[in-house]
C-alpha positions in Angstrom: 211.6 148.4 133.9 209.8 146.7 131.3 208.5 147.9 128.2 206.0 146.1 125.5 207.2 144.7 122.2 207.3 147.1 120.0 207.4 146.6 116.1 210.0 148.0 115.5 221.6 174.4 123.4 222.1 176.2 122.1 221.6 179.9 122.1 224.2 182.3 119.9 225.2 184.4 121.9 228.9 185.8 121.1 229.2 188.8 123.6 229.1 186.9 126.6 233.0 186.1 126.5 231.8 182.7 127.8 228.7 180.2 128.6 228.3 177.6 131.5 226.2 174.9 130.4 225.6 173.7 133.3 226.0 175.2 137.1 229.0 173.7 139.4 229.8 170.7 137.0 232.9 170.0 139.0 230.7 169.6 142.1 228.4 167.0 140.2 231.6 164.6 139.5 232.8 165.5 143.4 229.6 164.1 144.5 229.0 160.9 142.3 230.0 158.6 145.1 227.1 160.1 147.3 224.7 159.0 144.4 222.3 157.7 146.3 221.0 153.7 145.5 218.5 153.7 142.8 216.0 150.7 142.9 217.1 148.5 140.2 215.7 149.1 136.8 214.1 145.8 134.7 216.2 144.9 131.4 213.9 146.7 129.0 211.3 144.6 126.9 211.4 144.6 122.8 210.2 143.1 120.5 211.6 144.5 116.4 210.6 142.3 113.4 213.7 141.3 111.1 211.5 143.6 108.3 212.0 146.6 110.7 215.2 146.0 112.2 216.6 146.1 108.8 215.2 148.9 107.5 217.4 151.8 109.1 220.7 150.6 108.4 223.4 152.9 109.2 225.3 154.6 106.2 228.7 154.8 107.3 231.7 156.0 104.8 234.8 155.1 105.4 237.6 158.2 106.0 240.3 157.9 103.7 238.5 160.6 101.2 238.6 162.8 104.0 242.1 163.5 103.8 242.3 165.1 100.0 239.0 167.4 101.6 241.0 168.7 104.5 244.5 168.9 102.3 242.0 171.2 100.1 241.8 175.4 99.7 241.8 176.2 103.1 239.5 179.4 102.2 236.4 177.1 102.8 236.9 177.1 106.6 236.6 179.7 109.2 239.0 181.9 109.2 241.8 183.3 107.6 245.0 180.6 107.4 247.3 183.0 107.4 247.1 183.2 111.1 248.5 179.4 111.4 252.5 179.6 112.9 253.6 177.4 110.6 253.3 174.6 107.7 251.0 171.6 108.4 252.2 168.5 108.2 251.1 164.9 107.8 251.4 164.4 110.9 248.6 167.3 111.7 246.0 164.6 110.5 244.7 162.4 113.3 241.7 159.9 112.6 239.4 159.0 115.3 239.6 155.3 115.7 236.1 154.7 115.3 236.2 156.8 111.5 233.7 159.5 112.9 236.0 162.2 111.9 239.0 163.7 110.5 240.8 166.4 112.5 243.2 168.6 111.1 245.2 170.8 113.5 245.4 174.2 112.7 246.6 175.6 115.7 249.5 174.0 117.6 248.3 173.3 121.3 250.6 173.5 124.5 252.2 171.2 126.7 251.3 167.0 126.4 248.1 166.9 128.8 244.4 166.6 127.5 240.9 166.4 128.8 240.4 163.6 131.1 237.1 162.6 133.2 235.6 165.7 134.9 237.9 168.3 132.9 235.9 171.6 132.5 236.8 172.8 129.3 236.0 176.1 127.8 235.9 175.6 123.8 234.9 177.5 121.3 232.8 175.2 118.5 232.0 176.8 114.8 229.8 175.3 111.8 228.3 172.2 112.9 225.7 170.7 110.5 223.4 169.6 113.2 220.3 171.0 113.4 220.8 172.1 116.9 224.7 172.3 117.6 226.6 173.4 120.5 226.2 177.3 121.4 227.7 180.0 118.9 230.4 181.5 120.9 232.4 180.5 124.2 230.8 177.7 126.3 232.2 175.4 129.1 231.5 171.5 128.7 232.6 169.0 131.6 234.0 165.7 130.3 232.1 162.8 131.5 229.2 165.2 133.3 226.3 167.0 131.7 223.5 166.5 129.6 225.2 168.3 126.7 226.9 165.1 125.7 223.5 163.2 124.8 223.1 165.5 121.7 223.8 164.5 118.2 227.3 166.3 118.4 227.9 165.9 122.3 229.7 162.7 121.8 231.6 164.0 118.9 233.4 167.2 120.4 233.8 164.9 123.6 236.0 162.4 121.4 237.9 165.4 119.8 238.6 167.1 122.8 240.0 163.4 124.3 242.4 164.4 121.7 243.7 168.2 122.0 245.8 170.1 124.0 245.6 173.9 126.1 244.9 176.3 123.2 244.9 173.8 120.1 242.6 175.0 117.0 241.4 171.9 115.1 239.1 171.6 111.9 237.1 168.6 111.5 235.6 166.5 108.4 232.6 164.5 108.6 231.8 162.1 106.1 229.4 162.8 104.4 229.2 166.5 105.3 230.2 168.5 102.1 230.2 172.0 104.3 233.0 173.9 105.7 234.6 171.7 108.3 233.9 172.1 111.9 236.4 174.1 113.8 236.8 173.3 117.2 238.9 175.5 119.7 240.1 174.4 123.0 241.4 177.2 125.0 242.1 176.0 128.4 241.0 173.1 130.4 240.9 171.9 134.3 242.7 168.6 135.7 240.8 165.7 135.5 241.0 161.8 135.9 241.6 158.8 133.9 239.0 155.8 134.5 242.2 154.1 135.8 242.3 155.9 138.4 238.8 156.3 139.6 237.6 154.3 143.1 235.3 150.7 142.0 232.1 152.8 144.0 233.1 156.1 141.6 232.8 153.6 138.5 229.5 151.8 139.8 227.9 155.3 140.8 228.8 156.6 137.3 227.5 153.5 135.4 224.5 153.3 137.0 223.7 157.2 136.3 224.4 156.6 132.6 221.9 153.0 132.6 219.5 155.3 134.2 219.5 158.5 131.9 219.9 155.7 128.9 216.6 154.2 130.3 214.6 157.6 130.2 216.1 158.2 126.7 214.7 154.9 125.4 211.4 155.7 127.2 211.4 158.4 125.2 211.9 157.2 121.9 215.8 158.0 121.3 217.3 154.8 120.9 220.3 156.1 119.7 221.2 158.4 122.5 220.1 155.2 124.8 222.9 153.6 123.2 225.5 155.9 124.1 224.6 156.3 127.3 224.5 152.3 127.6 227.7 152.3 126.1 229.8 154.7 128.6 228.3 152.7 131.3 229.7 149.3 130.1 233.2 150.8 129.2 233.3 152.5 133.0 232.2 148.8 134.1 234.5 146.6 131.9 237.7 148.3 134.0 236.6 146.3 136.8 238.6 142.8 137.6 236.3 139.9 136.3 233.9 138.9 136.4 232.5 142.2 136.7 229.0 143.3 138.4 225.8 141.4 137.4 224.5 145.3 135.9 227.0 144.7 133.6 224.6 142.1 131.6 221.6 143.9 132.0 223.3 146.8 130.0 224.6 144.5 127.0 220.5 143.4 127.3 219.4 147.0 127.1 222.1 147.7 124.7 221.4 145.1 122.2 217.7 146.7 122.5 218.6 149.9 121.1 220.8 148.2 118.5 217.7 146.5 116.9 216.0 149.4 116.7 219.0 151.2 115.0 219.0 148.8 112.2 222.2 146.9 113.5 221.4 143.1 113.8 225.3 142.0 114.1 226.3 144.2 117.1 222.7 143.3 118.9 223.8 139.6 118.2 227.2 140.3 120.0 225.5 142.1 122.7 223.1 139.2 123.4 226.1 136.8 123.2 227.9 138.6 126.2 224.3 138.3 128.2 224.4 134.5 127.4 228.0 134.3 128.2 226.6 135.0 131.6 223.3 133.4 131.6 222.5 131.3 129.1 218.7 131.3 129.8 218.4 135.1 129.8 214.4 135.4 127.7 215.3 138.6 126.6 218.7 138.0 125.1 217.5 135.0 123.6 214.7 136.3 121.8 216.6 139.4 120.7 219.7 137.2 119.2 216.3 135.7 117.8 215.3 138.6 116.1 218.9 140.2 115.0 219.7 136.5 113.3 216.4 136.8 111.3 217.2 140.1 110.4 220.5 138.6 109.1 219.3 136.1 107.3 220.3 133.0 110.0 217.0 131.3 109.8 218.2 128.5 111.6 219.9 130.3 114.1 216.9 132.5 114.8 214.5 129.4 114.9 216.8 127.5 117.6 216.6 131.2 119.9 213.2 131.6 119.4 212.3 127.9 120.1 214.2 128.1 123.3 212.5 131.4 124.7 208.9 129.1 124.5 210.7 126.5 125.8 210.8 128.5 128.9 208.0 130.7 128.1 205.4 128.9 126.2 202.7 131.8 126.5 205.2 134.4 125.0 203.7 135.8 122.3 206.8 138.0 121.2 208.5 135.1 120.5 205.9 133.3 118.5 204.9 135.8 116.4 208.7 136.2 115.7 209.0 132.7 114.6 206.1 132.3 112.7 207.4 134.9 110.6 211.0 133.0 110.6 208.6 129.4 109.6 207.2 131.8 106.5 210.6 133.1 105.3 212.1 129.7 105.7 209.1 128.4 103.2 209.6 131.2 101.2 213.4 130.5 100.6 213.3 126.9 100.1 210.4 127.6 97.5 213.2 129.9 95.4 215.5 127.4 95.8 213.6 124.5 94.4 212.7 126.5 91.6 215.9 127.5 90.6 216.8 124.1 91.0 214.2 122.9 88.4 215.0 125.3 86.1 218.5 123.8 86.2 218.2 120.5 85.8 214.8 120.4 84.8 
């Protein structure tokens, strides 16, 4: 699949005593190694100027505020705490690895198991921020299957519920959301798998369902939901023994795409650099480390890719617009510095 350069549920609902997103979920993961072969898909095309790529930078705050929030009056969430069996502890704060969120158990859950691939859990989500969050009310949501996890929250309440027990009642803090936290309730669950434990054809046929939905995404001008879908078929993939399936470097291509688009140069650097790992000739990763090391400010670095994709490719224009630009802002810093050199010893 290529692609030219470019510059740059929920319905409320709470007297149904439950919602099925989506019908026989369990069936869809029972079936994922009939998937049938899909033709393979070209590494997507793209072309971001370092102006654009740097423009939508991701404001992330870290989480250790979060904790006085949560340790506040618990009248600002749902709910009355007097229900809550007993004190909460320290120890009723767990912080998602990747600082996302804050959750603070409110409700003790039962037993030591949690949601693993192809779980169907019926949860019970209250006051999301999102423009369009999960379903008021009861609803089932299959871990690993469904197209609920491609919306802003899906990948949120899919990490929580990684974490929770039968019949657990959790708040959670965002950053940046100054709102009542979001209450998540998990009030039963079905047996699932770990990756571990999955058959090599279940992780291919999974992977290559996520590339494919992660392609139409991109097609359709959500880069960021591309991205997490690119990102649950590498980590599926990376279980494998080494050196892996050759798909494998076609996501970190399509990956570092999305990246660039997101406004995060650095991670579609590292991306690239697992492609050239691989194949160090690969256009595309070359000219999009090109790009993500403008966008960084590594002149040099972004000439040396750029001059290596013409090498191959003389006739690709991507890559000499890209660094004619990097020529200019080269000029353009060498300028400043010889000025403020003159004014120095001048």
């Amino acid at each position: 699949m290529e692609t030219p350069p470019v510059s740059t549920i929920g319905e409320k609902d709470t007297s149904q005593p439950e919602q099925q997103w989506e019908k026989n979920p369990r069936e869809k993961l029972d079936s994922v190694t009939q998937i049938s072969q899909q033709p393979p898909t070209e590494t997507l095309e793209l072309g971001v100027s370092p102006d654009s790529a740097s423009q939508i930078l991701e404001n992330t705050q870290g989480t250790e505020k979060l904790v006085a929030e949560l340790e506040g009056d618990s009248h600002k969430s749902h709910g009355s705490t007097s229900q809550m069996p007993e004190a909460l502890q320290t120890s009723d704060l767990w912080y998602c690895p990747d600082g996302s969120f804050v959750k603070k158990i409110i409700i003790r859950g039962h037993g030591l198991d949690k949601p693993k691939l192809g779980s169907c859990c019926r949860v019970l989500a209250l006051g999301f921020p999102f423009g369009s969050g999960p379903p008021e009310g009861w609803t089932e949501l299959t871990m690993g299957v469904g197209p609920w996890r491609e919306e802003t929250w899906g990948e949120l309440i899919e990490k929580c519920l990684e974490s929770m027990c039968q019949g657990e009642e959790a708040e959670l803090q965002l950053p940046g959301h100054s709102g009542p936290p979001v209450r998540l309730t998990l009030a039963s669950f079905t047996q699932g798998r770990d990756s571990w434990e999955l058959e090599t054809s279940e992780k291919e046929a999974l992977a290559k369902e996520e590339r494919a939905r992660g392609t139409e995404l991109f097609r359709a001008g959500n880069p960021e939901g591309a991205a997490r879908c690119y990102g649950r078929a590498l980590r599926l993939l990376l279980t494998l023994p080494p050196p892996g399936p050759p798909e494998r470097t076609v996501l970190h291509a399509n990956l570092a795409a999305c990246q660039l688009l997101l406004g995060q140069p650095q991670l579609a650097a590292q991306s690239c650099d697992r492609v050239l790992e691989r194949e160090p000739g690969h256009l595309k990763a070359l000219y999009r480390r090109g790009v993500a090391q403008a966008a960084l400010g590594n002149l040099e670095k972004a000439a040396a890719d750029l001059k290596k994709v013409l090498a191959i490719d003389p006739k690709n224009r991507a890559a000499q617009e890209e660094l004619g630009k990097v020529v200019i802002q080269g000029k353009k810093q060498d300028a400043g510095l010889a000025q403020g050199l003159r004014k120095m010893f001048g």
